[in-house]
Each structure stands twice: as structure tokens, then as C-alpha cells.
Backbone as CSV, one residue per row, in Angstrom:
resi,resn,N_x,N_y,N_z,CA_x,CA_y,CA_z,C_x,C_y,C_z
1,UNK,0.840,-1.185,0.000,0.000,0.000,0.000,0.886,1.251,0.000
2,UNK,1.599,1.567,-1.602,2.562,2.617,-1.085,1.781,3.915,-1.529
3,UNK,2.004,4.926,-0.696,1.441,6.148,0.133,1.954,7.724,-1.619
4,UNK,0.929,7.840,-1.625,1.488,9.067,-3.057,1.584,10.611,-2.712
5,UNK,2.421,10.598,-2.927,3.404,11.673,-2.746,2.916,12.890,-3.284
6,UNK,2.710,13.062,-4.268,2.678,13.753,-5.569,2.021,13.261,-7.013
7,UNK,1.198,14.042,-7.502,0.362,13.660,-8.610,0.575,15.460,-9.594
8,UNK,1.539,14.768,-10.797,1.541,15.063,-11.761,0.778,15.550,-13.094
9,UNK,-0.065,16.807,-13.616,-1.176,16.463,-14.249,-0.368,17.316,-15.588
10,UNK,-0.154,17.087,-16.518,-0.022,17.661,-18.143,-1.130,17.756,-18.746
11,UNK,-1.556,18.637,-19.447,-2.870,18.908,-20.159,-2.502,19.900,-21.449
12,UNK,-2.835,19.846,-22.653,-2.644,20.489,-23.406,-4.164,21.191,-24.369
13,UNK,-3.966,22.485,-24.459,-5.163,22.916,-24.546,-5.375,23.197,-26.511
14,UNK,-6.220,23.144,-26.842,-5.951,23.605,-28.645,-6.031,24.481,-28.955
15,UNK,-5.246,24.771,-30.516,-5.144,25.916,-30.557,-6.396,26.655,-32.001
16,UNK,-7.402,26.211,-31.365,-8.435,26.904,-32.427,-9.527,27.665,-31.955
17,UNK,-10.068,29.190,-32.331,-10.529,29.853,-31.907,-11.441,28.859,-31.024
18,UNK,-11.322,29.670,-29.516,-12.574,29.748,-28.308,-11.818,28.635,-27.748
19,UNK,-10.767,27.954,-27.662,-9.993,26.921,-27.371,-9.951,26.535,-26.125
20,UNK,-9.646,27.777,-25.662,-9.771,28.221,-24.047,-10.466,28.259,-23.393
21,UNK,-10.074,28.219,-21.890,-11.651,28.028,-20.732,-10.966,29.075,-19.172
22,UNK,-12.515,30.012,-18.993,-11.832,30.420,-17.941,-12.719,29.645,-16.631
23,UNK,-13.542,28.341,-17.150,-13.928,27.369,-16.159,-13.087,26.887,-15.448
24,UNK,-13.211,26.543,-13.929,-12.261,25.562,-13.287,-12.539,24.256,-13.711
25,UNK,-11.187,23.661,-13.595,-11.243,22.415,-14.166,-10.671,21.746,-12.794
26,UNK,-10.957,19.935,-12.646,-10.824,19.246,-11.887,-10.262,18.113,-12.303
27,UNK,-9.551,17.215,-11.461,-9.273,16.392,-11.835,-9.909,15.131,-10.343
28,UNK,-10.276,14.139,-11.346,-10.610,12.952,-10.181,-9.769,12.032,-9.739
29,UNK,-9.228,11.732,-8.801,-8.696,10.832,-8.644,-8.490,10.300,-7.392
30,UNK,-8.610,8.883,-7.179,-8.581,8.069,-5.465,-9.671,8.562,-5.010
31,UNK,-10.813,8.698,-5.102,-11.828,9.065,-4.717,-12.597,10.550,-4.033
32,UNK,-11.221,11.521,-5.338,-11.251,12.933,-4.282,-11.036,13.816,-5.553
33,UNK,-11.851,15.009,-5.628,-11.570,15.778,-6.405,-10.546,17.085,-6.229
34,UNK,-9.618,17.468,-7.201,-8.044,18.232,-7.140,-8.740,19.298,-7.993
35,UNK,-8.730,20.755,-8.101,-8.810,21.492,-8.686,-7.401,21.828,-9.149
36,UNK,-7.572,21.723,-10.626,-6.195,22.652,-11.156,-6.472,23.619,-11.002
37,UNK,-5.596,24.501,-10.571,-5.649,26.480,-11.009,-4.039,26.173,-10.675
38,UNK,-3.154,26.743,-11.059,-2.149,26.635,-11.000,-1.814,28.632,-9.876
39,UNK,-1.022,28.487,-9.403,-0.847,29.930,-8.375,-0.189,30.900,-9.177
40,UNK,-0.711,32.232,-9.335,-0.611,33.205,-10.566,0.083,33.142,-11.793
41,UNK,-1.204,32.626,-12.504,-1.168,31.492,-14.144,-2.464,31.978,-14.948
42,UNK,-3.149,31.914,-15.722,-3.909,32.475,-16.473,-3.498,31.228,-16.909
43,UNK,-4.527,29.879,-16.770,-4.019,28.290,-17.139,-5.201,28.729,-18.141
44,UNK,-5.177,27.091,-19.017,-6.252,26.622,-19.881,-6.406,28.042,-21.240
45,UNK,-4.977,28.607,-21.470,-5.068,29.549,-22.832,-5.000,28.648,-23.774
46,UNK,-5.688,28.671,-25.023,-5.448,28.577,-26.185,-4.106,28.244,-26.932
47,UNK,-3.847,26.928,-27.191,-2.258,26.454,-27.771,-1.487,26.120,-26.578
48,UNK,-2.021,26.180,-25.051,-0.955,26.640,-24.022,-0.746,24.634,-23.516
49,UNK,-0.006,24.461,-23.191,0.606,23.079,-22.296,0.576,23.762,-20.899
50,UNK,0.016,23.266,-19.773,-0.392,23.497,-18.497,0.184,21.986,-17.871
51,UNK,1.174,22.425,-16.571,1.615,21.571,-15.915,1.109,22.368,-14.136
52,UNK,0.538,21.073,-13.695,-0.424,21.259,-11.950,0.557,20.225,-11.352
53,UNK,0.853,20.713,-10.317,1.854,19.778,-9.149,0.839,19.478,-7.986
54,UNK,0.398,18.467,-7.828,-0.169,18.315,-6.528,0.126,17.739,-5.388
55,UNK,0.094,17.890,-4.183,1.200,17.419,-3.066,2.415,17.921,-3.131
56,UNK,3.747,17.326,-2.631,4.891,17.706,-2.546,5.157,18.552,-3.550
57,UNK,5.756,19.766,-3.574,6.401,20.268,-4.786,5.081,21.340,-5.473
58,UNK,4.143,21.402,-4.896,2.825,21.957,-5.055,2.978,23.473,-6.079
59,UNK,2.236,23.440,-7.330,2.029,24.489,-7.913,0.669,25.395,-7.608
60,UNK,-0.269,24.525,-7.045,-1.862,25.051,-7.107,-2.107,26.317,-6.308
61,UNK,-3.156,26.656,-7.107,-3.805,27.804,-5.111,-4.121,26.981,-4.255
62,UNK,-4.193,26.880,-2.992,-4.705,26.335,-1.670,-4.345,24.928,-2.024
63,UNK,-2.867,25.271,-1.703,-2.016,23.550,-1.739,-1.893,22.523,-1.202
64,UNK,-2.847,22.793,0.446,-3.510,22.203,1.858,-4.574,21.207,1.454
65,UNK,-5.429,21.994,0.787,-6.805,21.368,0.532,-6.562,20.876,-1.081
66,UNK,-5.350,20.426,-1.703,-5.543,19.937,-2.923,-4.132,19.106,-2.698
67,UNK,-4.145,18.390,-1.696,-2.601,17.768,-1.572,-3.525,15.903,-1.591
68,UNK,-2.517,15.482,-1.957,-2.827,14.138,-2.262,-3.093,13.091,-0.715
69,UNK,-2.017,14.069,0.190,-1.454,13.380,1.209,-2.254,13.567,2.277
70,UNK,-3.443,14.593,2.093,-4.166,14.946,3.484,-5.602,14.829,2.833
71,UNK,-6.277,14.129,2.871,-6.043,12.699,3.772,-5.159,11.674,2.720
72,UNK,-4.754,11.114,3.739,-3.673,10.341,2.511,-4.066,9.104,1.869
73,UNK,-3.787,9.313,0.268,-4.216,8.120,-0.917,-3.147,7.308,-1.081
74,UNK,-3.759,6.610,-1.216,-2.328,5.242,-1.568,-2.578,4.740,-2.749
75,UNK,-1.732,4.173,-3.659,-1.896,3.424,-4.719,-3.133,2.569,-5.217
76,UNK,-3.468,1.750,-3.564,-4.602,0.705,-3.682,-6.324,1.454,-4.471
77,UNK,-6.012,3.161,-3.760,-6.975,3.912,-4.343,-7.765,4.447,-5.824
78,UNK,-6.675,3.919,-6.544,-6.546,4.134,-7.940,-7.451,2.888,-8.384
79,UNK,-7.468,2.032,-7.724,-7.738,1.230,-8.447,-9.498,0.781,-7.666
80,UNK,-9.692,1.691,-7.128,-11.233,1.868,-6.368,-12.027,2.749,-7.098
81,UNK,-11.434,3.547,-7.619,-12.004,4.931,-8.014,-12.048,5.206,-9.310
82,UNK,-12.630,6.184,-10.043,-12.541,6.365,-11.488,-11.437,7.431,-12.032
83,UNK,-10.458,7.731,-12.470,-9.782,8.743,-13.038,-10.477,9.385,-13.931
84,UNK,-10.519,11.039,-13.429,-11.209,12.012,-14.957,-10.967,13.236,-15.053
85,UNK,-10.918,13.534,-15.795,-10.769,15.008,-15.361,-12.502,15.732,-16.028
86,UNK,-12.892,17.003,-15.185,-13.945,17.657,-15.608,-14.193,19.083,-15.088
87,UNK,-14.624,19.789,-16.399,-14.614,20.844,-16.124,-16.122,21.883,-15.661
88,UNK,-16.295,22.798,-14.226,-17.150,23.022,-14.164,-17.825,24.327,-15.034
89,UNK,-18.195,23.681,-16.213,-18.707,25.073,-16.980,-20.282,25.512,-16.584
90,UNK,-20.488,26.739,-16.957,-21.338,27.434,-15.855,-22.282,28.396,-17.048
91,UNK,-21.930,28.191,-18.094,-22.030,29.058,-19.521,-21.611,28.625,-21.139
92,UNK,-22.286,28.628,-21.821,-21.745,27.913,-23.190,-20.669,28.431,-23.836
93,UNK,-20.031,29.977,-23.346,-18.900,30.140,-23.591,-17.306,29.423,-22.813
94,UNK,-18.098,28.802,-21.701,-17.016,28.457,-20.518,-16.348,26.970,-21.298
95,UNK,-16.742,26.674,-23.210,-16.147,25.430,-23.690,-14.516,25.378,-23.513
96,UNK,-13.928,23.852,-23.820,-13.015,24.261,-23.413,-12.344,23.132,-24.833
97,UNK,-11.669,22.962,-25.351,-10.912,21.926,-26.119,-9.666,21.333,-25.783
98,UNK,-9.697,20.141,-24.993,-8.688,19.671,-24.792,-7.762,18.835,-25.815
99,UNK,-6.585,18.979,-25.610,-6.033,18.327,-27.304,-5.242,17.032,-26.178
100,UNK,-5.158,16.746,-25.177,-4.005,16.020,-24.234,-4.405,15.900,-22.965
101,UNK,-4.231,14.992,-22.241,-3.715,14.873,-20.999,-2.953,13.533,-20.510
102,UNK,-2.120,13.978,-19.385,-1.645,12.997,-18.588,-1.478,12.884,-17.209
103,UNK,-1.324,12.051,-16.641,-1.599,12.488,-14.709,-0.425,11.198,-14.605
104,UNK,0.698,11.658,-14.008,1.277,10.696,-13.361,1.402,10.952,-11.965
105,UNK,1.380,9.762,-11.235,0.889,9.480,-9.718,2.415,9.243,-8.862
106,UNK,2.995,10.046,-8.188,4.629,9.417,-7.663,4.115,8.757,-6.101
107,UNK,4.421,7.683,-6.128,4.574,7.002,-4.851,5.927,6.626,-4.978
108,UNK,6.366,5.568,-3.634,7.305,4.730,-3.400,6.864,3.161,-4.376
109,UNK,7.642,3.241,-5.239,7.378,2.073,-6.609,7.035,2.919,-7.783
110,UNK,6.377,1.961,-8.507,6.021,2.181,-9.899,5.254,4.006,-9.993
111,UNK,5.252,4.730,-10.848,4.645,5.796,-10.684,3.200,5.349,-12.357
112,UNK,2.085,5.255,-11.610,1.444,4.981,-12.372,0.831,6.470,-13.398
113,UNK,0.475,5.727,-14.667,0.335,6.906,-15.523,-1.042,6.545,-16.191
114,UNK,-2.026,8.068,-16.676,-3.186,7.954,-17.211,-3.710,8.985,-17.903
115,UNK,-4.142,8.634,-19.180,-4.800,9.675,-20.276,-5.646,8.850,-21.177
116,UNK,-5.464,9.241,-22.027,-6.886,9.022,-23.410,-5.968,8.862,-24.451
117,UNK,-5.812,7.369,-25.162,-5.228,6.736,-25.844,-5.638,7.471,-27.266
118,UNK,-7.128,7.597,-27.198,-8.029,8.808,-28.467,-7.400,10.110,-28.414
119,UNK,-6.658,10.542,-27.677,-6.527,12.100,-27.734,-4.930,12.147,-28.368
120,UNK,-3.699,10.840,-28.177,-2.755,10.462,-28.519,-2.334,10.827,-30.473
121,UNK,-1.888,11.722,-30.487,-1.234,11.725,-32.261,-2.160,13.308,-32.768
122,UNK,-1.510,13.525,-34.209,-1.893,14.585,-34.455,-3.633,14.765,-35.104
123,UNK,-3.801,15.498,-36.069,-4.667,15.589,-37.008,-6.057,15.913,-36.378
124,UNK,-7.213,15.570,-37.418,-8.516,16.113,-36.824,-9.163,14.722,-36.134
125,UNK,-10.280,15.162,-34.942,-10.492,14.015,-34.262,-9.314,13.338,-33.253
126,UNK,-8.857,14.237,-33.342,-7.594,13.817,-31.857,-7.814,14.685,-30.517
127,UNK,-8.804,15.854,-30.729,-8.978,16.758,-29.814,-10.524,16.520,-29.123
128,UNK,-10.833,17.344,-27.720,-12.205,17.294,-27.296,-12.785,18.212,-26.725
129,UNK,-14.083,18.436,-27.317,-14.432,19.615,-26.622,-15.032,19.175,-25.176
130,UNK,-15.003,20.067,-23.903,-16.179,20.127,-22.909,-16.859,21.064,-22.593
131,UNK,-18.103,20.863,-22.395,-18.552,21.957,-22.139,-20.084,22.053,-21.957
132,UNK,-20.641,22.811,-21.514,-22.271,22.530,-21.376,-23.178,21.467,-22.442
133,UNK,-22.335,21.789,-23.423,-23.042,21.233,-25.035,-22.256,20.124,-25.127
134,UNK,-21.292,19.986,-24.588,-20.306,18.610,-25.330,-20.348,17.557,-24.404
135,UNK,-20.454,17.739,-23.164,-20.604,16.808,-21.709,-19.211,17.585,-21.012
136,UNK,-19.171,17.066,-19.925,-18.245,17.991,-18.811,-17.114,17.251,-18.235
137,UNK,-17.238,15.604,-18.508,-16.085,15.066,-17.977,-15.674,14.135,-19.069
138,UNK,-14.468,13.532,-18.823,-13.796,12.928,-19.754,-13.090,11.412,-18.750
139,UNK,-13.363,10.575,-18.859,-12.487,9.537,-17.962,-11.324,8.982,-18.522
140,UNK,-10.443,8.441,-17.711,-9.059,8.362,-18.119,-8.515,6.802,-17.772
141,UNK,-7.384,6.065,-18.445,-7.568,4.998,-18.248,-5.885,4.875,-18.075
142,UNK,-5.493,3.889,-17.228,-3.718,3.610,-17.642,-3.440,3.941,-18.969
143,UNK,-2.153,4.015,-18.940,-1.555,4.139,-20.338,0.526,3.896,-19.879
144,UNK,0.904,3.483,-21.411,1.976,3.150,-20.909,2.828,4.501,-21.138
145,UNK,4.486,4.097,-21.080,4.740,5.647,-20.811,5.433,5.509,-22.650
């Protein structure tokens, strides 16, 4: 039951008009929801790659209440729970197009990794919208590295 440290999230946003979201976005994981906002960032621009540190090494606002470790998740949790990320849009402009993501998990052992095998490579149909009109969450599955 090794104890996680730190959770890693990469997200890459697209770069085609309205791309962007000034919705908060979340991520699920071990049975607890992490808000990305990264601490004075203007995240989720248009074309932009967004990296969120959670736990040790912490990039977020309110790094207390978005730490992995309080209350603390362990590995075994991952595998109880659903991985997703979702965004709370509030308005049909609040869409957001994600072109990427990845969440790697650091414990003591293996550091497990998870995204969308569909969102993987270039071209059209590799990207996703969310958003009031498109649905709001996206679930995420292992993946290798």
C-alpha cells in the first residue's frame, strides 16, 4: 500500500478559436476531487501546455486542501475509483478543447500513468471539446509511458 506523494497532471489545450476556458477544471482521482488552477497562471489559454503539481512540490492555489497526502491516498486507491478530469462550466462560452492529458501518480514504486489513448497523435479528431453542449467530464484509463 505505497502512500502518493505527488500527482503530476499535463494537459494540453488547442489551438483553435474559443480553445480556451476560464472554467475551473478538476481532476478525479482516489476518490477525491483536485482542482487545477495553477498559483498566478492564467491556465487553460489557447495552444498553451499546463503543468499542476499536486502534493509535494505543489504548484496550485490552496495547496492544503488539494494535496494528495491529506487525507492520505495510496496506490490501492486508484484502483477503487474512477480517473477524470472535468470541467465546471457554468455558460456555453465556458467550452473548453482539450487536445491532451496525462496524470502521473509518484509514490514509493512504480509511478502509475493515465490519459486518453483517443486524444494520442496529431490531425482532426484527436482533440475534445467540454462543455455545457459537449458533456463535462472525460475519464481516463492507464496508459503506458
Amino acid at each position: 500500500m505505497a502512500e502518493i506523494e505527488e500527482i503530476t497532471v499535463e494537459l494540453v489545450t488547442g489551438d483553435q478559436p474559443g480553445a480556451g476556458t476560464d472554467a475551473l477544471v478538476y481532476l478525479g482521482i482516489g476518490g477525491r476531487e483536485f482542482v487545477l488552477d495553477n498559483d498566478g497562471e492564467d491556465d487553460f489559454r489557447r495552444g498553451e501546455v499546463n503543468v499542476f503539481r499536486l502534493g509535494r512540490g505543489s504548484t496550485v492555489n490552496h495547496p492544503s486542501t488539494n494535496d494528495p497526502a491529506v487525507p492520505r491516498l495510496t496506490l490501492d486507491d486508484l484502483d477503487r475509483y474512477p480517473v477524470y478530469v472535468r470541467i465546471n462550466a457554468q455558460v456555453e462560452e465556458d467550452d473548453w478543447l482539450l487536445e491532451n492529458i496525462w496524470v502521473t501518480v509518484h509514490a514509493d514504486g512504480p509511478d502509475p500513468r493515465y490519459g486518453r489513448r483517443m486524444l494520442d497523435g496529431p490531425g482532426r479528431g484527436r482533440s475534445l471539446w467540454l462543455g455545457l453542449r459537449d458533456g463535462c467530464v472525460l475519464h481516463l484509463g492507464p496508459v503506458e509511458r
